[in-house]
N, C-alpha and C positions, 0 to 999 in steps of 0.2 A: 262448513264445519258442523260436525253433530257432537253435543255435549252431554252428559246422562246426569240425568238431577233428581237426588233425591231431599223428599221433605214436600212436593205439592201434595196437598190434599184434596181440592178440587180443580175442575175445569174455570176459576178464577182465578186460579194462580199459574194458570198457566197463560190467561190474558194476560194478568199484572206483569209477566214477565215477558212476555212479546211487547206490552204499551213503553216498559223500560229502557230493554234492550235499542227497540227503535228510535228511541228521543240521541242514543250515542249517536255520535258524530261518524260517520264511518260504515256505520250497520247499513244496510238495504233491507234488510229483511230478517225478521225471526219468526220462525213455527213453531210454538212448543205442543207438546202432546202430554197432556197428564196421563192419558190410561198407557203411554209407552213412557214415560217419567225420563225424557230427553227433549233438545232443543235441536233445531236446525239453523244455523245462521248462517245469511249470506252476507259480508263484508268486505270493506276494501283496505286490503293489507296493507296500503299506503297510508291514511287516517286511524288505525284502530287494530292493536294487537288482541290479539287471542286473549293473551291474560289476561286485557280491560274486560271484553268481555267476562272472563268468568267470575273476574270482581265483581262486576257491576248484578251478579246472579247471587253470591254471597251476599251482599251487604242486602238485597230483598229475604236472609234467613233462608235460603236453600245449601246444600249441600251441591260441592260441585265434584262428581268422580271424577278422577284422573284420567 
């Protein structure tokens, strides 16, 4: 799933938000790209809805586009 996120400012906040992402329960994998201001997550639809995900990008103070 690819998510577009606005509000990182640098290439830390797009670690902070892969180090995140990956502690859920469910996630395999996130790549986020700050100079393209989207996330790449690979997850297992059985453990871990989309939505959590994009909560869990909210409450780190980003913006999650629709």
């Amino acid at each position: 799933m690819e998510i577009e996120i606005d509000g990182m400012h640098c290439v830390s906040c797009s670690v902070n938000i892969d180090g995140v992402l990956e502690e859920v329960s469910g996630v395999v994998e996130a790549r986020t790209s700050y100079a393209k201001g989207k996330t790449v997550v690979v997850y297992d639809k059985e453990k871990v809805s989309e939505k959590k995900i994009r909560e869990e990008i909210v409450k780190l103070g980003y913006k999650v586009k629709p």
